[in-house]
N, C-alpha and C positions, 0 to 999 in steps of 0.2 A: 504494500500500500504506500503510495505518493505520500511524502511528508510533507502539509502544508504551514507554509508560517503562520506564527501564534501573533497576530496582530491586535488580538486582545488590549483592549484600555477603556479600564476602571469607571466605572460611570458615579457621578458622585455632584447628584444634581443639587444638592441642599449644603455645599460645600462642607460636608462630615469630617474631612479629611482637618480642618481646622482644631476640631475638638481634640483629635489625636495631639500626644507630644511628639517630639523630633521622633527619640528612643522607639516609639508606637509607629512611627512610616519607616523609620529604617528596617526596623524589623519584616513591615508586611512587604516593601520593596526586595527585602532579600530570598525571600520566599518566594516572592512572585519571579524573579529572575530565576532561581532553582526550579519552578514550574516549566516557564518556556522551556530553558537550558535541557530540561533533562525527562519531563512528566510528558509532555504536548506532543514530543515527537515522535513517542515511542507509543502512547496508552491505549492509543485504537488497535493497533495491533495485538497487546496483550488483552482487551475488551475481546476481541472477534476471535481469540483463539483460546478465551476461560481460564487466560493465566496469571500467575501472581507474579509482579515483576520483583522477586528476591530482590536484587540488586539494591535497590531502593531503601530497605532498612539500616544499612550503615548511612547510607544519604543523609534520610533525614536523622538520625541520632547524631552526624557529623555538625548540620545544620540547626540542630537545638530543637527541634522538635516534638523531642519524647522528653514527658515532664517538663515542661517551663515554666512551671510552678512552683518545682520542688525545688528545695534549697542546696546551692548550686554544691554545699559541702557533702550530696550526694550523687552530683553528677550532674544534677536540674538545672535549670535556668537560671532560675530566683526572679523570674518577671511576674509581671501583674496579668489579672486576666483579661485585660482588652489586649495585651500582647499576646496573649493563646487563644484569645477569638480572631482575631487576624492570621495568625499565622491556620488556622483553623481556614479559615475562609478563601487564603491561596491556596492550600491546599486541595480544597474540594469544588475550586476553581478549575482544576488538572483534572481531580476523579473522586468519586467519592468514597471510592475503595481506600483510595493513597489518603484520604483524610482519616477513615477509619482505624486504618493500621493506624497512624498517629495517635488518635482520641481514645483509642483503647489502650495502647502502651503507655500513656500519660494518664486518664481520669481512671482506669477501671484495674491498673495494671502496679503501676506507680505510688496512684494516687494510696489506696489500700495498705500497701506495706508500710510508708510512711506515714500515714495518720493512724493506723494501729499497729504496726509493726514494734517489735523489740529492736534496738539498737544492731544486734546482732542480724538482725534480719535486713534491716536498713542497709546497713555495710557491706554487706555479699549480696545483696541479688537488685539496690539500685543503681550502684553503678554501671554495671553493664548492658543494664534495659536503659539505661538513661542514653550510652554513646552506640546502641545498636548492635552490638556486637549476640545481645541474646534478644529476641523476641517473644513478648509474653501475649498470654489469653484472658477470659474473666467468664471463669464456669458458672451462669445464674439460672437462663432459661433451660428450662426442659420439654420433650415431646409433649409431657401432659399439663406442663404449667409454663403458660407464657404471662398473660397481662397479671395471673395471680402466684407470682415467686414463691409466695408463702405457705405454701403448699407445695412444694420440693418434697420429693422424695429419697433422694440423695442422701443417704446416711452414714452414720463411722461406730465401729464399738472398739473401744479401749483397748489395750492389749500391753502391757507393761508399760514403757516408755515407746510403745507406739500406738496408730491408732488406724484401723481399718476400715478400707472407704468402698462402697458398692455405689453404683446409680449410673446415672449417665445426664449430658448437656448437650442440647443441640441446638443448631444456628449459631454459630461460637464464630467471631472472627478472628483471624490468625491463628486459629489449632491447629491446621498441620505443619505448620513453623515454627508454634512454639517451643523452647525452652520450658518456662515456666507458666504456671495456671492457676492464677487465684481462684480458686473453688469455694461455692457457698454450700454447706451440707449441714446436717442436724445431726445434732449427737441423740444418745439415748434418751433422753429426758424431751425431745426434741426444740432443746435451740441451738439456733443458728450459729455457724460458726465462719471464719476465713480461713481457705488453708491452703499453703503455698504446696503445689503439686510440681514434680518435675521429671522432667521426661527421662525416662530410660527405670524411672520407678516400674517395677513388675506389676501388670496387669493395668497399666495404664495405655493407653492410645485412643489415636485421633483421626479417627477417618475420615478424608474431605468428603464435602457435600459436593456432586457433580451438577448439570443439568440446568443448570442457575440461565435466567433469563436477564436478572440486574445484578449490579453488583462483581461483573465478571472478571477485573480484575482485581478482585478482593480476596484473599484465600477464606474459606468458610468450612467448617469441619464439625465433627461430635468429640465430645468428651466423654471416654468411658474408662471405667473404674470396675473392673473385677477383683477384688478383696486384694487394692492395692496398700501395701503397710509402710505407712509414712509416719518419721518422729514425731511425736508431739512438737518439738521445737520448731518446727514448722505449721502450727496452729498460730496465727493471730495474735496475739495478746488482748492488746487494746478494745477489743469491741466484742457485744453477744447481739444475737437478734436482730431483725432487718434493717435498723440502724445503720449497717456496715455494707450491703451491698445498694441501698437505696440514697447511702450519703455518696459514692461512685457514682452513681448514676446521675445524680446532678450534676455532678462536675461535667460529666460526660454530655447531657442534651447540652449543659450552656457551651460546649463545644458546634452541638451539633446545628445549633440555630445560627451560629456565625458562620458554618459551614457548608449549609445550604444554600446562603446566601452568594456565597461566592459562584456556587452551580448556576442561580439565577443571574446571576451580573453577566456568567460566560455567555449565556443563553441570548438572554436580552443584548450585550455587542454584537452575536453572530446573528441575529435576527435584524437589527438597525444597520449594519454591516450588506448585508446581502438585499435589504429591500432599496437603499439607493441604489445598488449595482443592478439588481433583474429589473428589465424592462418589459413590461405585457402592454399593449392599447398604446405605443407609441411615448411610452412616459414612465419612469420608476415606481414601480408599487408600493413605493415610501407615499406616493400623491395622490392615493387612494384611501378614502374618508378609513374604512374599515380597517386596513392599517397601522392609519396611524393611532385609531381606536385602540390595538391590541398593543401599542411599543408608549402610548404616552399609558395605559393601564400598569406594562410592567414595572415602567420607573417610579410609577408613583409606590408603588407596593415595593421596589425596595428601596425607594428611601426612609416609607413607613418602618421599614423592617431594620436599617443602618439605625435608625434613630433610636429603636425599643431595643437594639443589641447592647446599641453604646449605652444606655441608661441602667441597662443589666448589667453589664462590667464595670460602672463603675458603684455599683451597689454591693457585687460581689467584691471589688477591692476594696470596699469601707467594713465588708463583713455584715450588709445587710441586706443583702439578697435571699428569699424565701423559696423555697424549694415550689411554691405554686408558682410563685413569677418566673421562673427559669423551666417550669412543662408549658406556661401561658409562649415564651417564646420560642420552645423546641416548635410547639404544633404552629405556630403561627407562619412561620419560617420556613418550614416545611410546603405549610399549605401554598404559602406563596410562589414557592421554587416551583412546585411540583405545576399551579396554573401557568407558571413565567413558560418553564419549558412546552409543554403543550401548545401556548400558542404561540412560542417560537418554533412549533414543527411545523406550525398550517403556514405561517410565512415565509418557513421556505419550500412549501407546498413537497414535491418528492423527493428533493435533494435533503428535506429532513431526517427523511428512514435511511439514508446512507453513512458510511462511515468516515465520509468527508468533509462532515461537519462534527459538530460534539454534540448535536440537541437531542437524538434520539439516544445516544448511552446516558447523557444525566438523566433525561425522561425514566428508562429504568430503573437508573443505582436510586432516585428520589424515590419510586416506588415501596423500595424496600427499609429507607431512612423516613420517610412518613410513618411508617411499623413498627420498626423498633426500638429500641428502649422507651418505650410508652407509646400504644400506639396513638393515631389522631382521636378516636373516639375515648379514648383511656382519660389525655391528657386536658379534651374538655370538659369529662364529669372533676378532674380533681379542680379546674377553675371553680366549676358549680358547686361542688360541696366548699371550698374557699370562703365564696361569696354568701352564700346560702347558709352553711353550718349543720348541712344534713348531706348524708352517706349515700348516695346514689349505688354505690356496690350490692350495698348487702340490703 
């Protein structure tokens, strides 16, 4: 497949870019340069052939990508989190795969060990998921338990100084590459536990998921556990109870709201892009009412969307962001990406379904990031019970 240039640039109609400090654009410009540079001219071909471009995990570990939030005396960043929504947002600018590997080895991977980790735990297994050198996973959904975790069946019973784990997880991103897998499982008594799994442990393995329509080049796999016996000392310390994979998961959507958006921006260029070039009736389809109906609707949705990001990051860096406000902008974000792309495919009418543009793989990978970790219906009952103060679940 023909490499086309990444001519990509930034749409930023309510000059957002102001609110940013220096330290906040040099960062997403360096990102965005490791995009063109190295994500744009390779990612349709690994899209159209279901593969995971390895290469890529020292990249961005090289590039500060994994945990830039954690403190950098374990290999992290130590940036704020409008600088991991940005870099968030180049990256799922490229793919949304390549932003997943990030968001999980940072919010779900990272994030974990160090807010409940023992020092011990800290030391050995963040520096190396921090510079790429290992890739981790974050074992929570199951065949039979998706929107409702707490209801895992994944279990461990004691056994001296270890402790024996049956179950299985599936839809897991980066299990067949992982290294390491923070796993959520119940002990006897049944609460929840975290517990660092690691590969070449007996009776553990990860078989990819094949077959995958979005998300293709993402790696995607099962976690299974046949009476795998792992120390205690790879248990958690710091946390019990859904506490521990639900405070991850936050970290993880206010990733993924910044990250869709970049899906949407690529969309909307290559949409505003293509309709001053194709001519139909003697004139650019840019000068047709219905058009420009669809390209002034995207901009406005994401500057709506730049604007609820920025306001979330800077709530999360004062430490007053709520776990309802950060599902209110995963789904929001989502919702928007996912309308931006669609009708950037009817604008470029058949050259949409091809793989010479990027609108129909984000159309996909957005399919599957509108679902998970909360899906869109999930993430508007938890607004409703926010605002309301009653439980729509149960």
């Amino acid at each position: 497949m023909p490499v086309k240039a990444d001519l990509f640039q930034s749409p930023d109609y309510f000059e957002v870019d102001a609110l940013f400090t220096e330290e906040h654009r040099m960062i997403r410009d360096a990102v965005r340069a490791y995009v063109k540079k190295e994500i744009t001219p390779v990612i349709e071909k690994y899209a159209q052939q279901g593969a995971f471009p390895e290469h890529i995990v020292k990249q961005l570990g090289a590039l500060g990508c994994f945990g830039p939030t954690i403190p950098v005396q374990y290999g992290g960043g130590g940036l704020d989190y409008i600088s991991y929504g940005l870099m968030m947002q180049e990256l799922e600018r490229g793919d949304s795969g390549v932003r997943s590997t990030a968001s999980v080895q940072g919010s779900l991977v990272m994030f974990p060990i160090f807010a409940y980790g023992s020092e011990e735990q800290k030391q050995r297994f963040l520096p190396p998921l921090a510079s790429g050198e290992w890739l981790g996973c974050f074992g929570l959904t199951e065949p039979d338990h998706g929107s409702d975790p707490s209801s895992m069946t994944t279990r461990f019973e004691e056994e001296g100084d270890h402790i024996i784990l049956n179950g299985a997880k599936m839809w897991i991103s980066n299990a067949p590459f992982a290294q390491v897998a923070v796993v959520w499982a119940k002990d006897p008594a049944g609460i929840v536990y975290g517990i660092i799994v690691e590969r070449g442990m007996e009776g553990f393995s990860t078989p990819a998921t094949h077959n995958k329509w979005s998300l293709r080049a993402s790696a995607t796999g099962e976690l299974v556990f046949d009476n795998v016996r792992i120390p205690k000392t790879n248990i958690l310390p710091g946390v019990q109870g859904m506490k521990g994979p639900l405070s991850c998961l936050n970290k993880a959507r206010f990733g993924i709201a910044w990250g869709v958006i970049g899906a949407a921006m690529d969309c909307y260029d290559t949409a505003l892009r293509y309709a001053k070039e194709r001519s139909q009736f003697g004139k650019p389809i840019a000068a047709f009412q219905l058009q420009q109906k669809k390209l002034a609707e995207m901009i406005t949705e994401i500057t709506k969307a730049q604007l609820l990001n920025w306001r979330l990051g800077v709530l999360m860096n004062e430490g007053k962001a709520s776990a309802q406000q950060v599902s209110m902008a995963k789904r929001n974000s989502c919702a928007v990406a996912t309308q931006i792309c669609r009708d950037a495919r009817q604008i470029l009418g058949g050259m949409g379904i091809t793989g010479e543009y990027p609108v129909m793989r984000h159309m996909m990978n957005l399919e599957s990031v509108i679902t998970y970790e909360g899906t869109h219906d999930i993430h508007l009952l938890i607004t409703g019970m926010d605002i309301t103060g009653i439980n729509a679940f149960k």
